[in-house]
C-alpha positions, 0 to 999 in steps of 0.5 A: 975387533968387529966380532967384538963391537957386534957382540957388543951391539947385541948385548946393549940392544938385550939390554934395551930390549929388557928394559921395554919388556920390562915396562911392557910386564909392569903395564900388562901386568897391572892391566892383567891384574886389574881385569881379572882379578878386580874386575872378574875377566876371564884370564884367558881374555885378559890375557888376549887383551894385555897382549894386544896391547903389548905389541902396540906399546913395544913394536914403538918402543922397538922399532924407535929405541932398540933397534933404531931403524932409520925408516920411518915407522913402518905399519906395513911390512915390519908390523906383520913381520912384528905381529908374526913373532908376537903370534908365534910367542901368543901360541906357546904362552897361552899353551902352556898357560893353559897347561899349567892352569888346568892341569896343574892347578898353578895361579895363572899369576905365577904361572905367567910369571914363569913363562914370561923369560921364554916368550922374551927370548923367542921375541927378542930374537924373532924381532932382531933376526926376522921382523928388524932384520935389515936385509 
């Protein structure tokens, strides 16, 4: 029963956990969007500041509503722990867009959008394991 409510406990916090990330990529991609394609930015530096912006608005959002730490929020030890994961999942997503980008010719719009469940995966578990891990 306990493995049970456990497995339980994961998969709701999956499920939160898409939900953020889901008004995470709806904001950053109208942020995206809007610097580069309206305003001209190259997608590189929109990209670095769509991420920026999106460990401000999820650490909050993950630290309050999906994982539920007691503590305070913390901009101590958990945000570098947070901006950790984020960095190792910032250096596989602009690789590979780069890749994808300059070798093989993809829209960086769809390109993003391809990569964009692999850079949930490595943060959803970097964060639940490492960066919110209770031990």
């Amino acid at each position: 029963m306990k493995k049970l409510f456990k497995h339980l406990k994961v998969n709701f916090q999956l499920f939160k956990y898409l939900i953020t990330g889901s008004i995470n990529f709806v904001t950053s991609f109208l942020i995206f969007y809007l610097l580069h394609f309206i305003i001209g930015i190259n997608y590189t530096a929109t990209f670095v500041i769509t991420w920026l912006y999106g460990i401000l608005l999820t650490y909050s959002i993950n630290f309050i509503w999906v994982f539920k730490l007691d503590e305070k929020l913390q901009l101590k030890n958990r945000l570098v722990k947070y901006f950790l994961v984020y960095s190792t999942s910032f250096t596989f997503n602009i690789v590979i867009l780069r890749v994808l980008v300059e070798c093989y010719f993809i829209n960086p719009m769809y390109a993003q959008l391809f990569i964009l469940p692999f850079v949930m995966l490595i943060n959803f578990y970097g964060f639940k394991l490492w960066a919110f891990n209770h031990k």
